[in-house]
C-alpha positions in Angstrom: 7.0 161.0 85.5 4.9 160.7 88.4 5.2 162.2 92.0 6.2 158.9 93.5 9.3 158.3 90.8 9.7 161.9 91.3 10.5 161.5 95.0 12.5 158.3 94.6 14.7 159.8 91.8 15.5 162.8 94.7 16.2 160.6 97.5 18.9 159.4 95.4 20.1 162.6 95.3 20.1 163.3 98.7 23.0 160.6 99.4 26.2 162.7 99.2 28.3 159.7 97.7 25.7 159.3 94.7 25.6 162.9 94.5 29.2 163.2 93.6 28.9 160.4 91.1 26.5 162.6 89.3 28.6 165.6 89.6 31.9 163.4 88.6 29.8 161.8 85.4 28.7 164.8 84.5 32.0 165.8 83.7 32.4 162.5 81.2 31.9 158.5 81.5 34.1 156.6 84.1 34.5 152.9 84.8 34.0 151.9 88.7 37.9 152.4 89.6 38.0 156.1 88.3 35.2 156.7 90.0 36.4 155.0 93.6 40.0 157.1 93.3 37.5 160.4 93.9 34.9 158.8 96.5 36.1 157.7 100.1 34.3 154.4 100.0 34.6 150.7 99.2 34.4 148.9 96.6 31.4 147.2 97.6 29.6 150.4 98.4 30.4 151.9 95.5 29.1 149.0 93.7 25.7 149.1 95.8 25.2 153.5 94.7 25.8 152.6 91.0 23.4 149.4 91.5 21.0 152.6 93.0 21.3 154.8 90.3 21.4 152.5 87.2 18.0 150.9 88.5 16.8 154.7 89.3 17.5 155.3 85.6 19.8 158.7 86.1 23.0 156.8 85.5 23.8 154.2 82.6 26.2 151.1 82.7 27.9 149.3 79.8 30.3 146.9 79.3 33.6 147.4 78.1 36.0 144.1 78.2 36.1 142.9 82.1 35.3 147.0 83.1 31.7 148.5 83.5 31.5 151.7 82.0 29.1 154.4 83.7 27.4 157.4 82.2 24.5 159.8 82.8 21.4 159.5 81.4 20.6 163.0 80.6 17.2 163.0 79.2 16.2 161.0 83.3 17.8 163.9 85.0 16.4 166.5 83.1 12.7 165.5 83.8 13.7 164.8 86.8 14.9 168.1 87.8 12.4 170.1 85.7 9.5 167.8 87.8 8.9 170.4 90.7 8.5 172.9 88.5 7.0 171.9 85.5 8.0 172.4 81.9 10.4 175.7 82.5 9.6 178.7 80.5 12.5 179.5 77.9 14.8 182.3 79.2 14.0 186.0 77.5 16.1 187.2 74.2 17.7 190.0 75.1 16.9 193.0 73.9 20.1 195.4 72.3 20.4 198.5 74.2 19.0 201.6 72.4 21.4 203.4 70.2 21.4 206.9 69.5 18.4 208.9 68.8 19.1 211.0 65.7 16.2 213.2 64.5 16.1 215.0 61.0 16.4 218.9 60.6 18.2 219.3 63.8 21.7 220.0 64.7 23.2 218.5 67.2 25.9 221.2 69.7 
């Protein structure tokens, strides 16, 4: 990914409505009338977001019968989010909290 698809992948973030269709997806696929009882827009401007996001590559679209089914596309979002950053490190193992020091040839009072 390059800076320029970098930006454009954020500036679809930065739409509030295409930012909820993230977060709603991201809880598990929806077809275009699930998604429109959560959003307060039309039809038409729904339709025009998932046109957005599909062609940005972060959401998915597949046919089921006469309904469109939409999912994430979690590998996109991933390198998109990680791009500002760059590869992120993995987090630290934690380390167990000492236990009890016990020496030999003393007696603990």
């Amino acid at each position: 990914m390059d800076q320029r698809m970098a930006a454009k992948g954020f500036g679809l973030l930065a739409e509030p409505n295409r930012l909820e269709v993230l977060r709603l997806l991201s809880q598990g696929e929806h077809s275009a009338a699930g998604l429109l009882e959560h959003l307060p827009v039309s039809q038409p401007t729904l339709s025009h977001h998932m046109q957005l996001l599909c062609e940005g590559g972060l959401v998915e679209r597949r046919r089921q019968g006469q309904r469109v089914i939409y999912t994430l596309c979690l590998p996109a979002l991933r390198e998109l989010l990680a791009f500002p950053l760059g590869p992120l490190p993995e987090p630290p193992t934690p380390t167990p909290p000492p236990g009890p020091i016990i020496r030999s040839g003393h007696k603990s009072r």
